[in-house]
N, C-alpha and C positions, 0 to 999 in steps of 0.2 A: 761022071760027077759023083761025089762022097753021097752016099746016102742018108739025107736029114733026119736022125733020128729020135730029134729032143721030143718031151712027152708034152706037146701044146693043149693047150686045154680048149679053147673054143674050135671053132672051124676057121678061124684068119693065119691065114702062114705068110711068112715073109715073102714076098714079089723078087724082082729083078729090080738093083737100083739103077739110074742112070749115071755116070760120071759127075764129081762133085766139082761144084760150081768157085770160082774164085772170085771175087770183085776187084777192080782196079779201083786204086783211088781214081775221082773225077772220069769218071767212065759214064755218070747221068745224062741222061737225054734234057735235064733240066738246066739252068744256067748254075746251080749250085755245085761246087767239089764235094765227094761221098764224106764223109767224116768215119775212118774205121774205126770200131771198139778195137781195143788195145789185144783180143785174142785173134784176130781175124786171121790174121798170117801162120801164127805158129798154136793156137787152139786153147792156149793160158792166160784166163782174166788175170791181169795180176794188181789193176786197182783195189785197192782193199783188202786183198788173201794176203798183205802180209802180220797188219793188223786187227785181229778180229775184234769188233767188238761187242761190249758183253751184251746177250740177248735186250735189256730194256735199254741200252742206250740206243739213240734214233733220230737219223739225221731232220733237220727241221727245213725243207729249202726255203730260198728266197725267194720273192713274189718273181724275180725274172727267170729264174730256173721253172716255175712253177709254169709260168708262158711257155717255156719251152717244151716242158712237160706236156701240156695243152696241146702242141702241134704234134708233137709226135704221136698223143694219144689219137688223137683226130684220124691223123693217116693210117692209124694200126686199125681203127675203125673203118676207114674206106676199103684198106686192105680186105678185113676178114668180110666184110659186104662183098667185093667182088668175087673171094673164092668162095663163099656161099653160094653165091647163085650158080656158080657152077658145077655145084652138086649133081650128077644126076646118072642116071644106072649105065652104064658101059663105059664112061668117067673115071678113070686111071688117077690116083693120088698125087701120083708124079705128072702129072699135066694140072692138076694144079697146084702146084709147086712152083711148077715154072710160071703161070700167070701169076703168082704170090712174089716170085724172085725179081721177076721184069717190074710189075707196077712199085717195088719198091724202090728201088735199083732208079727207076723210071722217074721219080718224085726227090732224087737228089738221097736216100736214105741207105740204109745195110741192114738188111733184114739177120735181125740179130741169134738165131738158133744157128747160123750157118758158121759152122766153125766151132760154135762156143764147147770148148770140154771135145773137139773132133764132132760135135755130130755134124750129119754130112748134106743137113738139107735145111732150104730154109723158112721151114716149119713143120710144126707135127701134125699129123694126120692120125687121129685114133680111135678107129674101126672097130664096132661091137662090144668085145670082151675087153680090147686097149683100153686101159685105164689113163697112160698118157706117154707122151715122148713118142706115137707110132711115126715110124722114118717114110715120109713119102715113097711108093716103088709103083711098078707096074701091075698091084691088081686093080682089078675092076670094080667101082661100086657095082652092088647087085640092090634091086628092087628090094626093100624093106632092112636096110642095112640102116644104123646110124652113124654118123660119124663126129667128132671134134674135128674142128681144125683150130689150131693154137699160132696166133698171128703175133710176133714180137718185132717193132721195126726201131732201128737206132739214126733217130734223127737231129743233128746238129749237138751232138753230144748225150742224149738221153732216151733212154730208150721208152717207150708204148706197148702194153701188151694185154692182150684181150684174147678169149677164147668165147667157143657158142655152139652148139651142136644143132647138125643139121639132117634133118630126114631124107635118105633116099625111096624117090617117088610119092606118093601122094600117101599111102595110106597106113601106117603105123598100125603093128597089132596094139590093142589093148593097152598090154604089160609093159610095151615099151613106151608108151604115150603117159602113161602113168607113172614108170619113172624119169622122164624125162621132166614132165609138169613139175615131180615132187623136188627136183635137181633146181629146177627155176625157184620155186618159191622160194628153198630153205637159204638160197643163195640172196634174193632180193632183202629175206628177214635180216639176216647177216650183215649186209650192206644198210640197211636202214637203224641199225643199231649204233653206226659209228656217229661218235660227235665228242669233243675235247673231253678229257677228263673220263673217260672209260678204259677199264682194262681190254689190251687187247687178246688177254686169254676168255673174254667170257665169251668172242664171237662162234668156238667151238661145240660148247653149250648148246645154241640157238639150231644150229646145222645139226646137229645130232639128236637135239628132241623133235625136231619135225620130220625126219626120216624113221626114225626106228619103228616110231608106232604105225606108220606104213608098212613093214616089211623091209625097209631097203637097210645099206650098212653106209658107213663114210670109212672110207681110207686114210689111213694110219701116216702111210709110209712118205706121202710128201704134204707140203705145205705149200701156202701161200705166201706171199715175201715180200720185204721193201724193195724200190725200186728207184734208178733217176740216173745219174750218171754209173751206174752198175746196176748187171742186171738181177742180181740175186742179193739182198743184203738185209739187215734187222729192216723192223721186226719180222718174226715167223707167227705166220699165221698157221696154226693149228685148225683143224674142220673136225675136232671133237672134241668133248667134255676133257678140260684139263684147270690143270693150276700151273702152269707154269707163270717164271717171272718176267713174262714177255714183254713188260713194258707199257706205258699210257697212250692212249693216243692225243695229240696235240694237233692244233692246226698248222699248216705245209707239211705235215708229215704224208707221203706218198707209198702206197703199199697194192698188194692186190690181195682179192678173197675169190677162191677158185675150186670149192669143193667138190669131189670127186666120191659121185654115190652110186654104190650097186643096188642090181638088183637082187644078189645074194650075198655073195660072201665079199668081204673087203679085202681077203688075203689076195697077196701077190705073188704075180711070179713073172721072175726077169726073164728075158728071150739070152740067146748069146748073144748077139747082136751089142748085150749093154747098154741099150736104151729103151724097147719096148717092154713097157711093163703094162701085164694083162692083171685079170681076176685068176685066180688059182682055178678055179670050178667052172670057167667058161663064160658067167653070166656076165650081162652086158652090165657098161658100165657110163655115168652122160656125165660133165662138167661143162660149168661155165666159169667166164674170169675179165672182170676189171682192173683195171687199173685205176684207183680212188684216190682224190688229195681230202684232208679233211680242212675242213672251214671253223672260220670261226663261229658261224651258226650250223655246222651239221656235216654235210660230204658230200661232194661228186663226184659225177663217176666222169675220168679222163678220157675213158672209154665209150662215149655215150652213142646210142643211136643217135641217127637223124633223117630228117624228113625221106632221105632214100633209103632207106633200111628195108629191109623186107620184115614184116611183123609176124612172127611164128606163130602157133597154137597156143604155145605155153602162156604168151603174153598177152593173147585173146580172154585164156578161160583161166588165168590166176585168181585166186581168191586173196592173194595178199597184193598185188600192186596191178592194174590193168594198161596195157599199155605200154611204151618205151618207159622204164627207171631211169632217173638222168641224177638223181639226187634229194637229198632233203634241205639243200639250202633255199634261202629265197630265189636264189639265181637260176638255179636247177631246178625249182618245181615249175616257177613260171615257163619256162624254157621247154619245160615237159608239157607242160599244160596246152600250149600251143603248139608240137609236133602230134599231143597224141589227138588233138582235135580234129587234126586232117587226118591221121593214119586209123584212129579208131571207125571214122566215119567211112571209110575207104572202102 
């Protein structure tokens, strides 16, 4: 075998992958036919890339796109709940991959990383220094490793996508608990910021003053994005102090906020692989990501917990929201109000 000689920066190196997976249309275990995004076969979104449009314009859906929205966020939800709990130290990325592939696959949907642009799995997995896009393979969680896992599922034409980082084993050093916490809050601030008639360049602002004066950095290189019958599209969400003319936010506008914070340095560095993108200097790196519609009173998250959720640390000892975030509208605090009453008491 070729001797791997890239100059990786942390201690995660690339695994073994397993064989990349195909979905038949109507192959679900459910009464529903799959519905493929338009890359599935040959790896080329082509809704949309032929017209770009300009950064502040932004689609507005209709309340029935918006329902569907709802379902598919829901199940990207049950999704990343299940491969949560499957976290745990001897726990191969690639076995949950495949419980990520099957439960969707399983629920009539098509787990949307798989294929999109060729990647080869369906979803990412990104381990310590992985800042995002890590391709599911055969290593092993190890006891005090952190991981993302980033859950996108495309159901009945629209896709749900939600990310959350999960601690392997019970006991987080310090530093990593610390930016993990500071990851949660600057992302709840962020989220608790949107409501009609707000630039969507100030939400990078918010993310970047709460982390700095911590110590940690925010990353440059990707954003966050609208979202609904494609899976990348306006607005861009930036995770730092910018002026760009990214546009207002209005209500049915659908996007996600997904900041990506170290705990030192923000620079990147690509794998050859083409998708795994680490921190330059090794140090670890946590995000999390909703999927939001905004309201005519505020936002919710598409992506919301619920009553079976597992409730982390971060969401125990925040100082800015306690509890499952579901949103700032009436419908979503009440809605929060009564899951975190069982889950907070728990």
């Amino acid at each position: 075998a070729k001797k791997d000689t890239f100059p990786y920066a942390g201690s995660v190196r690339p695994g073994k992958q397993s064989p990349q997976r195909v979905v038949i249309p109507g192959e679900s275990s459910s009464s529903k036919t799959i519905v493929l995004p338009d890359y599935a076969l040959d790896g080329r979104p082509k809704k949309g890339s032929s017209s770009p449009l300009l950064p502040w314009v932004i689609e507005v859906k209709t309340p029935e796109e918006i329902e569907k929205m709802r379902a598919s966020g829901k199940l990207a939800r049950e999704v990343l709940d299940l491969a949560g709990r499957a976290v745990a130290p001897g726990v191969t990325t690639d076995e949950i991959d495949t419980l990520v592939h099957e439960a969707i696959v399983n629920a009539g949907a098509y787990p949307s990383p798989l294929n999109y642009h060729g990647f080869p799995k369906s979803c990412c997995t990104s381990v310590n220094e992985v800042i995002c896009h890590g391709i599911p393979d055969d290593r092993k969680l190890e006891e005090g490793d952190v991981v993302n896992i980033d859950i996108t599922v495309y159901l009945d034409g629209y896709h749900g996508d939600c990310s959350e980082m999960f601690v392997v084993g019970d006991n987080p050093d310090p530093k990593t608990k610390a930016l993990l916490q500071a990851t949660y809050d600057c992302w709840i601030k962020a989220c608790e910021f949107v409501k009609p008639g707000r630039d969507y360049k100030e939400l990078g602002a918010i993310i970047e003053d709460h982390v700095v004066p911590l110590g940690f950095s925010t990353v440059r290189n990707f954003c966050g994005h609208g979202i609904g019958s494609v899976f990348h599209t306006t607005p861009n969400i930036l995770h730092y102090r910018n002026n760009e003319p990214n546009g207002q936010m209005a209500a049915g506008h659908t996007f996600t906020i997904e900041p990506m914070i170290c705990e030192a340095s923000a620079k990147v560095l690509n794998w050859p692989d083409d998708w795994t993108a680490t921190t330059a200097d090794g140090g670890r790196s946590a995000q999390f990501e909703h999927t939001l519609v905004v309201t005519a009173d505020g936002v919710e998250a598409l992506t919301a917990k619920n009553e079976n959720s597992m409730l982390q640390f971060w969401e125990k000892e925040s100082q800015v929201y306690k509890g499952f975030w579901m949103g700032t509208s009436d419908a979503a605090k009440s809605r929060a109000a009564e899951v975190n009453a069982a889950v907070l008491e728990g």
